[in-house]
N, C-alpha and C positions, 0 to 999 in steps of 0.2 A: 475431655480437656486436653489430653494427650493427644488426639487427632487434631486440633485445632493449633493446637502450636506448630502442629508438624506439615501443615498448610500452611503456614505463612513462611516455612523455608523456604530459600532460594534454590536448585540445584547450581552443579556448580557448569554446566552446559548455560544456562539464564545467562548465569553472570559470566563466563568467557563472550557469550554472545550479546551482553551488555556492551563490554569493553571494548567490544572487538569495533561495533555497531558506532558506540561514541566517538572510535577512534577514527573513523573511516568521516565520519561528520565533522570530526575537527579538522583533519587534513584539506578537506573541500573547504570548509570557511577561511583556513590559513593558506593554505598557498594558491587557489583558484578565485574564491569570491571577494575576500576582505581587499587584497590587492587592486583589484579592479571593480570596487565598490558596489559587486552582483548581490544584493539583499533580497533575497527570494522566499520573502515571508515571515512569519512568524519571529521568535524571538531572539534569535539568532541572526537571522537577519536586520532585524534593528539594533542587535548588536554590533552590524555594518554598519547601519548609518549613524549609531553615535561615535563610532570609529573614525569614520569621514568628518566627523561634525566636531566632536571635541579630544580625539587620541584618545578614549578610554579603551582599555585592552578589552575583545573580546569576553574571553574565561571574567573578570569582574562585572559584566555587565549581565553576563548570563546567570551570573550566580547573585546580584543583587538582584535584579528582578524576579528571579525565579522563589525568591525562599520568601518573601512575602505573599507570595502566588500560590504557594503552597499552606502555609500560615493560615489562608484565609479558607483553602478548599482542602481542608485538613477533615470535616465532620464528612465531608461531601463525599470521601473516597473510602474505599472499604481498608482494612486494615494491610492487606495483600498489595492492591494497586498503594499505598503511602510508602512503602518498603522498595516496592520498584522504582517508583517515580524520586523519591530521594536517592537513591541510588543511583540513577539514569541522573539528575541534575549534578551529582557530587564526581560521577565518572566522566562527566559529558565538559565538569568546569574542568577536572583535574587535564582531560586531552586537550583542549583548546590553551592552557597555558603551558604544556610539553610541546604542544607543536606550534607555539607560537612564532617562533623562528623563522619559518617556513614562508613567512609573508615576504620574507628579504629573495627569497627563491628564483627567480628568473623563468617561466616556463616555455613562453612564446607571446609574441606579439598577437596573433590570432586570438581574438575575442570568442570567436563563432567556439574555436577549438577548447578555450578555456571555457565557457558556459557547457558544451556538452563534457566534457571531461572531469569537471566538477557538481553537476548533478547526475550523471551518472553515480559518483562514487556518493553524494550527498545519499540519492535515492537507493540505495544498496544498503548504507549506514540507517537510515530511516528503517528499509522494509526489515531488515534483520532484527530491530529493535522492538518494531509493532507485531513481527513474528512469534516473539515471544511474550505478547500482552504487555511490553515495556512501557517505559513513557520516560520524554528527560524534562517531564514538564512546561512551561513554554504556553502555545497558545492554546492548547488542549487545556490546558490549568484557566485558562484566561475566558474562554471559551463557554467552559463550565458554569465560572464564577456568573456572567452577563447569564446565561441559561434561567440559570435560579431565578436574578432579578425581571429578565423580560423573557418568561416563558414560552411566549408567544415566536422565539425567534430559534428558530434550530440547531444544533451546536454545529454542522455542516456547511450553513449560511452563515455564523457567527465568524467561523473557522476560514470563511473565503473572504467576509468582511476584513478582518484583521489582514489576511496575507494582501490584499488591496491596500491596505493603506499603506506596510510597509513598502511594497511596492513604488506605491506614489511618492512613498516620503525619500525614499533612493535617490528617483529624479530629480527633486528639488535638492538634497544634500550635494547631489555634482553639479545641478545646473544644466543636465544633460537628457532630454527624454527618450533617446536611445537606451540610456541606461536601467529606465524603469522599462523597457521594453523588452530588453534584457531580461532583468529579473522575472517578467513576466511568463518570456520561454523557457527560463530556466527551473521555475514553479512545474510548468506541465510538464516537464521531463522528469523532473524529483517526484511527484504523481506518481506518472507512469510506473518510473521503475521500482517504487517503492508498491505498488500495486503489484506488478510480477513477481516482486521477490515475498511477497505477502501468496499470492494467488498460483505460484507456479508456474512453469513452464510446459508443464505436461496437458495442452488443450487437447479434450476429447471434441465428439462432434455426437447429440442429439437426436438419434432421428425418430421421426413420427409419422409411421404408413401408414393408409386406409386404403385399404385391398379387400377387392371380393376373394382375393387367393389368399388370406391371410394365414391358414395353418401353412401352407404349402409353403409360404414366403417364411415363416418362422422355424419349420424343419431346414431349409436349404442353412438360415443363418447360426442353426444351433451346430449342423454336418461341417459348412463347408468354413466358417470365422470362428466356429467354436464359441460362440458369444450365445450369453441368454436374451432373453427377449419376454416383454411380460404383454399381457391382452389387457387392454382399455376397452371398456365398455362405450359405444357409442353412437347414434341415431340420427340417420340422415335426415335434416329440417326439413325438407321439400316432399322424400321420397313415406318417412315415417320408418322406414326400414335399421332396424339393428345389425351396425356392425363391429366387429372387433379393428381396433386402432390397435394396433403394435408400436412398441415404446421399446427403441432398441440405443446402447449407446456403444459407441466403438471409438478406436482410437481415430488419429488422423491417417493413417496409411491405409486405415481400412476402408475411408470412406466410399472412394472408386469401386473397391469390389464390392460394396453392400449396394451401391447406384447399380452397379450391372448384374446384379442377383436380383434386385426387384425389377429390374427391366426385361431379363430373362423371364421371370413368372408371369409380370401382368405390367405390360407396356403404357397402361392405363389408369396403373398405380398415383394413388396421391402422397409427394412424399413434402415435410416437413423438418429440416436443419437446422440446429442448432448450435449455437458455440457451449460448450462446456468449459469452463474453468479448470474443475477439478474432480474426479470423478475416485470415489472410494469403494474397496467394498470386492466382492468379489469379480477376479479378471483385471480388476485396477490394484492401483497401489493400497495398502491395508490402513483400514482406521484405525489414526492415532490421535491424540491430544499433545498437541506440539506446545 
Protein backbone atom coordinates (compact mmCIF):
# COMPACT_ATOMS: atom_id res chain seq x y z
CA UNK A 1 0.00 0.00 0.00
CA UNK A 2 3.13 1.97 0.85
CA UNK A 3 4.44 1.57 -2.64
CA UNK A 4 1.33 2.61 -4.28
CA UNK A 5 1.02 5.89 -2.75
CA UNK A 6 4.63 6.54 -3.35
CA UNK A 7 3.75 6.16 -7.12
CA UNK A 8 1.33 8.44 -7.50
CA UNK A 9 4.17 11.11 -6.15
CA UNK A 10 5.22 13.73 -8.21
CA UNK A 11 9.08 14.37 -8.01
CA UNK A 12 9.85 17.69 -7.87
CA UNK A 13 11.98 17.74 -11.44
CA UNK A 14 7.79 16.64 -13.04
CA UNK A 15 6.62 19.63 -11.56
CA UNK A 16 9.56 22.44 -12.17
CA UNK A 17 9.21 20.73 -15.67
CA UNK A 18 5.53 21.22 -15.43
CA UNK A 19 5.71 24.89 -14.79
CA UNK A 20 8.33 25.49 -16.74
CA UNK A 21 6.52 23.69 -20.01
CA UNK A 22 2.99 25.65 -19.05
CA UNK A 23 4.91 28.65 -18.96
CA UNK A 24 6.71 28.57 -22.10
CA UNK A 25 2.92 27.68 -23.71
CA UNK A 26 1.44 30.63 -22.03
CA UNK A 27 3.88 33.14 -23.38
CA UNK A 28 3.31 31.72 -27.06
CA UNK A 29 -0.49 32.01 -26.79
CA UNK A 30 -0.06 35.66 -25.04
CA UNK A 31 2.22 37.47 -26.76
CA UNK A 32 2.66 35.61 -30.32
CA UNK A 33 -0.77 33.91 -31.25
CA UNK A 34 -3.79 35.36 -29.28
CA UNK A 35 -2.60 38.95 -30.83
CA UNK A 36 -2.73 37.87 -34.29
CA UNK A 37 -5.52 35.39 -33.91
CA UNK A 38 -2.88 32.21 -34.73
CA UNK A 39 -5.24 29.19 -33.28
CA UNK A 40 -3.14 26.22 -33.98
CA UNK A 41 -5.32 23.63 -32.57
CA UNK A 42 -6.71 22.05 -29.79
CA UNK A 43 -7.92 23.90 -26.77
CA UNK A 44 -6.03 26.62 -26.50
CA UNK A 45 -6.27 27.40 -29.58
CA UNK A 46 -10.09 27.81 -29.41
CA UNK A 47 -9.22 29.66 -26.64
CA UNK A 48 -8.10 32.10 -29.57
CA UNK A 49 -10.87 32.15 -31.33
CA UNK A 50 -13.52 32.77 -28.54
CA UNK A 51 -11.07 35.48 -27.76
CA UNK A 52 -11.45 37.02 -31.24
CA UNK A 53 -15.08 36.15 -31.06
CA UNK A 54 -16.39 37.27 -27.63
CA UNK A 55 -13.08 38.94 -25.27
CA UNK A 56 -13.12 35.86 -23.14
CA UNK A 57 -9.64 35.71 -21.40
CA UNK A 58 -7.69 32.91 -22.46
CA UNK A 59 -6.80 31.32 -18.65
CA UNK A 60 -11.01 31.14 -18.17
CA UNK A 61 -11.69 29.48 -21.12
CA UNK A 62 -9.06 26.84 -20.69
CA UNK A 63 -9.97 26.20 -17.47
CA UNK A 64 -13.90 26.09 -18.11
CA UNK A 65 -13.48 23.74 -20.71
CA UNK A 66 -10.93 21.74 -19.49
CA UNK A 67 -12.63 20.69 -15.89
CA UNK A 68 -15.60 19.36 -17.24
CA UNK A 69 -13.32 17.38 -19.75
CA UNK A 70 -11.78 16.00 -17.16
CA UNK A 71 -15.01 15.45 -14.92
CA UNK A 72 -16.23 13.17 -17.59
CA UNK A 73 -12.63 11.11 -18.31
CA UNK A 74 -12.05 10.97 -14.62
CA UNK A 75 -12.89 6.68 -14.62
CA UNK A 76 -10.92 6.66 -17.96
CA UNK A 77 -7.42 7.81 -16.45
CA UNK A 78 -5.35 5.91 -14.11
CA UNK A 79 -4.93 7.59 -10.92
CA UNK A 80 -1.14 8.93 -11.77
CA UNK A 81 -2.15 10.43 -15.35
CA UNK A 82 -5.56 12.39 -13.04
CA UNK A 83 -2.75 14.03 -10.65
CA UNK A 84 -0.86 15.23 -13.73
CA UNK A 85 -3.40 16.23 -15.97
CA UNK A 86 -4.97 18.45 -13.05
CA UNK A 87 -2.03 19.78 -12.34
CA UNK A 88 -0.90 20.47 -15.99
CA UNK A 89 -4.75 22.34 -16.45
CA UNK A 90 -4.37 24.19 -12.95
CA UNK A 91 -0.40 25.32 -13.94
CA UNK A 92 -1.20 25.77 -17.53
CA UNK A 93 -4.72 28.27 -16.43
CA UNK A 94 -2.60 29.80 -13.46
CA UNK A 95 0.45 31.04 -16.61
CA UNK A 96 -1.93 32.19 -19.26
CA UNK A 97 -3.49 34.66 -16.66
CA UNK A 98 0.19 35.83 -15.31
CA UNK A 99 1.09 36.47 -18.65
CA UNK A 100 -1.84 37.72 -19.90
CA UNK A 101 -0.41 41.15 -20.18
CA UNK A 102 1.87 40.21 -22.67
CA UNK A 103 -0.85 40.34 -25.65
CA UNK A 104 -0.49 44.57 -25.26
CA UNK A 105 3.38 43.61 -26.30
CA UNK A 106 4.37 44.80 -29.54
CA UNK A 107 6.87 42.22 -31.22
CA UNK A 108 7.03 42.85 -35.00
CA UNK A 109 4.80 43.33 -37.88
CA UNK A 110 6.19 39.99 -39.55
CA UNK A 111 3.77 37.41 -39.37
CA UNK A 112 6.05 34.65 -40.94
CA UNK A 113 8.48 35.82 -37.73
CA UNK A 114 5.72 35.62 -35.16
CA UNK A 115 4.19 32.02 -36.25
CA UNK A 116 7.76 30.51 -36.22
CA UNK A 117 8.85 32.21 -32.99
CA UNK A 118 5.77 31.15 -31.26
CA UNK A 119 5.47 27.57 -32.12
CA UNK A 120 8.78 27.12 -31.82
CA UNK A 121 8.48 28.26 -28.06
CA UNK A 122 4.72 26.59 -28.10
CA UNK A 123 6.39 23.23 -29.40
CA UNK A 124 9.33 23.21 -26.75
CA UNK A 125 6.59 24.07 -23.86
CA UNK A 126 4.49 20.99 -25.28
CA UNK A 127 7.53 18.44 -25.84
CA UNK A 128 8.95 19.33 -22.31
CA UNK A 129 5.48 18.51 -20.97
CA UNK A 130 4.80 15.17 -22.92
CA UNK A 131 8.45 14.39 -21.93
CA UNK A 132 7.59 13.84 -18.76
CA UNK A 133 4.09 11.74 -19.36
CA UNK A 134 2.39 15.36 -18.66
CA UNK A 135 -0.78 16.44 -20.03
CA UNK A 136 -2.62 19.97 -19.48
CA UNK A 137 -5.61 18.27 -20.59
CA UNK A 138 -7.30 19.81 -23.67
CA UNK A 139 -7.98 17.65 -26.68
CA UNK A 140 -6.06 14.66 -25.42
CA UNK A 141 -9.10 14.71 -22.72
CA UNK A 142 -11.51 15.37 -25.69
CA UNK A 143 -9.91 12.89 -27.83
CA UNK A 144 -10.45 10.11 -25.34
CA UNK A 145 -13.81 10.91 -24.34
CA UNK A 146 -15.15 10.48 -28.52
CA UNK A 147 -12.66 7.13 -28.45
CA UNK A 148 -14.84 5.47 -26.01
CA UNK A 149 -18.08 6.50 -27.70
CA UNK A 150 -16.90 5.73 -31.50
CA UNK A 151 -14.21 3.15 -31.22
CA UNK A 152 -13.82 2.74 -34.30
CA UNK A 153 -12.04 6.14 -34.74
CA UNK A 154 -8.40 6.65 -33.43
CA UNK A 155 -7.39 8.87 -30.77
CA UNK A 156 -4.63 10.17 -33.54
CA UNK A 157 -7.35 10.78 -36.19
CA UNK A 158 -9.56 12.12 -33.54
CA UNK A 159 -6.67 14.45 -32.28
CA UNK A 160 -6.05 15.78 -36.11
CA UNK A 161 -10.01 16.07 -36.52
CA UNK A 162 -10.31 18.47 -33.65
CA UNK A 163 -6.98 20.51 -34.57
CA UNK A 164 -8.83 20.95 -38.21
CA UNK A 165 -11.57 22.42 -36.99
CA UNK A 166 -10.04 24.69 -34.85
CA UNK A 167 -8.21 25.68 -37.49
CA UNK A 168 -11.11 26.34 -39.70
CA UNK A 169 -13.03 27.92 -37.12
CA UNK A 170 -9.83 30.87 -36.85
CA UNK A 171 -10.46 31.54 -40.56
CA UNK A 172 -13.92 32.25 -40.16
CA UNK A 173 -13.54 34.17 -36.65
CA UNK A 174 -11.11 36.89 -38.70
CA UNK A 175 -12.78 36.48 -41.91
CA UNK A 176 -9.28 35.84 -43.16
CA UNK A 177 -8.13 32.35 -44.76
CA UNK A 178 -4.61 33.28 -44.64
CA UNK A 179 -5.15 33.08 -41.14
CA UNK A 180 -6.34 29.40 -40.90
CA UNK A 181 -3.44 28.93 -43.08
CA UNK A 182 -1.38 30.18 -40.70
CA UNK A 183 -2.48 28.21 -38.02
CA UNK A 184 -2.18 25.37 -40.21
CA UNK A 185 1.82 25.92 -40.47
CA UNK A 186 1.98 26.71 -37.26
CA UNK A 187 0.37 23.23 -36.02
CA UNK A 188 3.30 21.42 -38.17
CA UNK A 189 5.96 23.36 -36.53
CA UNK A 190 4.56 22.73 -32.87
CA UNK A 191 4.57 18.95 -34.10
CA UNK A 192 7.90 18.94 -35.19
CA UNK A 193 9.51 20.52 -32.39
CA UNK A 194 7.47 19.05 -29.94
CA UNK A 195 8.54 15.61 -31.55
CA UNK A 196 12.34 16.53 -31.09
CA UNK A 197 12.13 17.65 -27.78
CA UNK A 198 10.20 14.36 -26.99
CA UNK A 199 12.74 12.27 -29.45
CA UNK A 200 16.07 13.98 -29.19
CA UNK A 201 18.43 15.32 -30.86
CA UNK A 202 21.20 12.85 -30.71
CA UNK A 203 20.13 10.82 -34.37
CA UNK A 204 22.16 7.71 -34.79
CA UNK A 205 22.28 5.96 -38.15
CA UNK A 206 21.03 1.96 -38.65
CA UNK A 207 23.11 -0.06 -40.68
CA UNK A 208 22.39 -3.41 -42.07
CA UNK A 209 25.31 -5.27 -44.36
CA UNK A 210 25.15 -8.52 -46.17
CA UNK A 211 28.48 -9.46 -46.90
CA UNK A 212 30.31 -12.61 -47.95
CA UNK A 213 33.17 -10.91 -45.76
CA UNK A 214 30.98 -10.57 -42.95
CA UNK A 215 33.30 -11.58 -39.82
CA UNK A 216 36.05 -9.70 -41.64
CA UNK A 217 33.72 -6.63 -41.98
CA UNK A 218 32.80 -7.07 -38.21
CA UNK A 219 36.55 -7.38 -36.75
CA UNK A 220 37.56 -4.05 -38.67
CA UNK A 221 34.26 -2.31 -36.96
CA UNK A 222 34.67 -3.75 -33.47
CA UNK A 223 39.18 -2.57 -34.10
CA UNK A 224 39.01 0.36 -35.88
CA UNK A 225 34.96 2.42 -34.33
CA UNK A 226 35.07 0.37 -31.38
CA UNK A 227 31.43 -0.39 -31.96
CA UNK A 228 29.71 -3.82 -31.44
CA UNK A 229 28.00 -5.37 -34.09
CA UNK A 230 25.48 -8.44 -33.83
CA UNK A 231 25.11 -11.47 -36.76
CA UNK A 232 21.45 -11.75 -38.11
CA UNK A 233 20.69 -14.92 -39.55
CA UNK A 234 19.89 -14.86 -43.13
CA UNK A 235 19.03 -16.77 -46.77
CA UNK A 236 19.45 -15.71 -49.89
CA UNK A 237 15.71 -16.30 -51.80
CA UNK A 238 17.18 -17.00 -55.13
CA UNK A 239 20.66 -18.47 -54.30
CA UNK A 240 19.18 -20.74 -50.85
CA UNK A 241 22.47 -19.95 -49.41
CA UNK A 242 22.83 -18.86 -45.57
CA UNK A 243 24.24 -15.74 -44.71
CA UNK A 244 25.06 -13.56 -41.88
CA UNK A 245 23.34 -9.80 -41.95
CA UNK A 246 25.31 -7.65 -39.73
CA UNK A 247 23.14 -5.13 -37.69
CA UNK A 248 25.58 -2.36 -36.61
CA UNK A 249 24.41 1.07 -35.32
CA UNK A 250 26.79 4.11 -34.93
CA UNK A 251 26.55 7.66 -34.39
CA UNK A 252 26.25 10.29 -37.38
CA UNK A 253 30.02 11.17 -37.66
CA UNK A 254 30.71 7.68 -37.85
CA UNK A 255 28.74 6.98 -40.64
CA UNK A 256 31.40 7.96 -43.55
CA UNK A 257 33.94 5.73 -42.01
CA UNK A 258 31.80 2.67 -41.51
CA UNK A 259 30.70 3.42 -45.75
CA UNK A 260 34.53 3.08 -46.27
CA UNK A 261 35.30 0.20 -44.06
CA UNK A 262 32.79 -1.83 -45.90
CA UNK A 263 34.00 -0.58 -48.98
CA UNK A 264 37.44 -1.34 -48.13
CA UNK A 265 36.51 -5.22 -47.26
CA UNK A 266 33.96 -6.03 -50.08
CA UNK A 267 33.09 -3.29 -52.61
CA UNK A 268 30.14 -5.49 -53.37
CA UNK A 269 28.69 -5.18 -50.07
CA UNK A 270 24.89 -4.71 -49.65
CA UNK A 271 24.52 -2.08 -47.35
CA UNK A 272 21.01 -0.78 -45.57
CA UNK A 273 20.63 2.83 -43.59
CA UNK A 274 18.71 3.88 -41.29
CA UNK A 275 17.63 6.92 -39.26
CA UNK A 276 17.57 6.15 -35.62
CA UNK A 277 15.98 8.37 -33.22
CA UNK A 278 17.46 7.26 -30.15
CA UNK A 279 19.76 4.74 -29.51
CA UNK A 280 20.41 3.49 -25.71
CA UNK A 281 22.37 1.08 -24.08
CA UNK A 282 25.82 0.39 -24.41
CA UNK A 283 28.23 2.96 -26.47
CA UNK A 284 25.06 5.20 -26.36
CA UNK A 285 23.57 7.36 -23.95
CA UNK A 286 22.48 4.92 -20.76
CA UNK A 287 18.82 3.56 -20.04
CA UNK A 288 16.74 5.68 -18.22
CA UNK A 289 12.96 6.22 -17.36
CA UNK A 290 12.56 9.85 -17.85
Amino acid sequence: MEKEKESLRLGFSDIFILIIGCLMMAISLNLFFNPYGIASGGITGLAVVLNMLFGIPLWIVNLVLNVPLFIAAYKILSKRDCIKTVLGIILLTVALKVTESMSSIFITEDIYLIIILGSILMGIGQGLILRISGSTGGTDLMALLINKVFPTLSIPILLGIIDCAVIVMSGFATGQIEIALYSSVSLYIIIKVSDLMIEGFNYSKSFMIISDHSKEITDKIMEELDRGATFLKGEGAYTGIDKNVILVVVEKKEVVALKRLVREVDPKAFIIITDIHEALGNGFKPVTAE
